[in-house]
ZADO-411910 format. One record per residue (C-alpha): residue number from 1; residue in three letters; x, y, z. Coordinates in steps of 0.02 Angstrom, whole numbers, padded with zeros to 5 digits. Layout:
BEGIN
+-----+--------+--------+--------+--------+
! num ! residu !     px !     py !     pz !
+-----+--------+--------+--------+--------+
! NUM !    ala !      X !      Y !      Z !
...
+-----+--------+--------+--------+--------+
# end
This chain:
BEGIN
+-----+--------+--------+--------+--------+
! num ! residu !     px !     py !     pz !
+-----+--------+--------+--------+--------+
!   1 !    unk !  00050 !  00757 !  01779 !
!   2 !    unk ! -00104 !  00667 !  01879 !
!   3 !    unk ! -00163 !  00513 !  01824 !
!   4 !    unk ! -00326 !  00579 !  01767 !
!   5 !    unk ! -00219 !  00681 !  01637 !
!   6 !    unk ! -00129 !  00578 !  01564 !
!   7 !    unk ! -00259 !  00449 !  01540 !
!   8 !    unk ! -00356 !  00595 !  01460 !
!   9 !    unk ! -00214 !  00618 !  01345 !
!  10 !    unk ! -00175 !  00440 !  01287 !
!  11 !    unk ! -00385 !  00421 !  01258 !
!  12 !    unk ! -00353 !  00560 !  01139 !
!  13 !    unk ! -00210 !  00502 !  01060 !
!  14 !    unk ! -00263 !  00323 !  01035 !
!  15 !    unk ! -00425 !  00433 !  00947 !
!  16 !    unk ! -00309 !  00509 !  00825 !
!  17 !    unk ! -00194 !  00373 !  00789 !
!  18 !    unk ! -00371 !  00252 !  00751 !
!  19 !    unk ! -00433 !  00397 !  00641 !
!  20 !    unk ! -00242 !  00396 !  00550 !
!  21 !    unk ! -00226 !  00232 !  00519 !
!  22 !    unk ! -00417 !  00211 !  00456 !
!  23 !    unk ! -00371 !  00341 !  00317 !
!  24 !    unk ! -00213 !  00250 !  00282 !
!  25 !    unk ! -00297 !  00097 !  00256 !
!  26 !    unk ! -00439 !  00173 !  00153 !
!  27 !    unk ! -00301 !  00267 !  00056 !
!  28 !    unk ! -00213 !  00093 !  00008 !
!  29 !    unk ! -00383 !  00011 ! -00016 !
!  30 !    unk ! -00400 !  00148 ! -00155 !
!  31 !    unk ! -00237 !  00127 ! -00238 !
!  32 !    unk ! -00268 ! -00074 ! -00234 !
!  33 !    unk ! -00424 ! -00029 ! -00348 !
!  34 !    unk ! -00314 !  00088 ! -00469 !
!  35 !    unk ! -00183 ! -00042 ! -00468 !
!  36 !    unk ! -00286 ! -00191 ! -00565 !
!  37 !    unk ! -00393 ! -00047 ! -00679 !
!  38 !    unk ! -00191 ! -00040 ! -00739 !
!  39 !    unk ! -00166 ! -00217 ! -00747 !
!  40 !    unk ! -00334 ! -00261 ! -00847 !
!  41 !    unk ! -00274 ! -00095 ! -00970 !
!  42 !    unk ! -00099 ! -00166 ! -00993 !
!  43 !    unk ! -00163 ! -00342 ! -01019 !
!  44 !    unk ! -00271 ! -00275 ! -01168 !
!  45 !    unk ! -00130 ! -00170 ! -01229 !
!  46 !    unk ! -00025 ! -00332 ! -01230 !
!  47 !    unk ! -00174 ! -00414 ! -01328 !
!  48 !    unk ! -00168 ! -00298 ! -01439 !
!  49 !    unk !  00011 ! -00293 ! -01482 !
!  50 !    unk !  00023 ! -00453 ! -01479 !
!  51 !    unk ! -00120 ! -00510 ! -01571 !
!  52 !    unk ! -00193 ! -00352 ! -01679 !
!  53 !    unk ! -00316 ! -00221 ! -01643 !
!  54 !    unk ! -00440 ! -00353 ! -01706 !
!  55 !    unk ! -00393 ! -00493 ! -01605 !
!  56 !    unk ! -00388 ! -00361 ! -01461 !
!  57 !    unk ! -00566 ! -00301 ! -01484 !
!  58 !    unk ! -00624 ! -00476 ! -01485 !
!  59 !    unk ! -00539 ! -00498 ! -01331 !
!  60 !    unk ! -00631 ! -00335 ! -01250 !
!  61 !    unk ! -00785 ! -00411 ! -01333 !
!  62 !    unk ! -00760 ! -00577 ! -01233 !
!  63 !    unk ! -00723 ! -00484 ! -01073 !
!  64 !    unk ! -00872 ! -00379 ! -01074 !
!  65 !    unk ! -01002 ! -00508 ! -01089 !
!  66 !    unk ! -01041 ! -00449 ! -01283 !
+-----+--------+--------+--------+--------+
# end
């Protein structure tokens, strides 16, 4: 292999392994969002097991600004 090739093919592959890892951290950026819409549901669930579907929607109530 000449030099000129296999800088060629380690410009490509550094292209492809940039593109791979952006996606993987996009991918885990997503699942970080997912992962506290869970935590804020089980915290109300909590609340309301806890506490009472009253005390629970009072809670929401709070949280929400109403």
């Amino acid at each position: 292999m000449t030099q000129e090739n296999v800088e060629t093919r380690f410009a490509v592959h550094e292209a492809v392994c940039a593109e791979r890892y952006q996606k993987i951290e996009d991918r885990l950026n997503d699942g970080s969002k997912r992962m506290k819409n869970i935590e804020i549901m089980l915290y109300i669930i909590i609340a309301a097991v806890l506490l009472g579907p009253g005390a629970a929607a009072m809670f929401i109530k709070k949280l929400i600004g109403l």
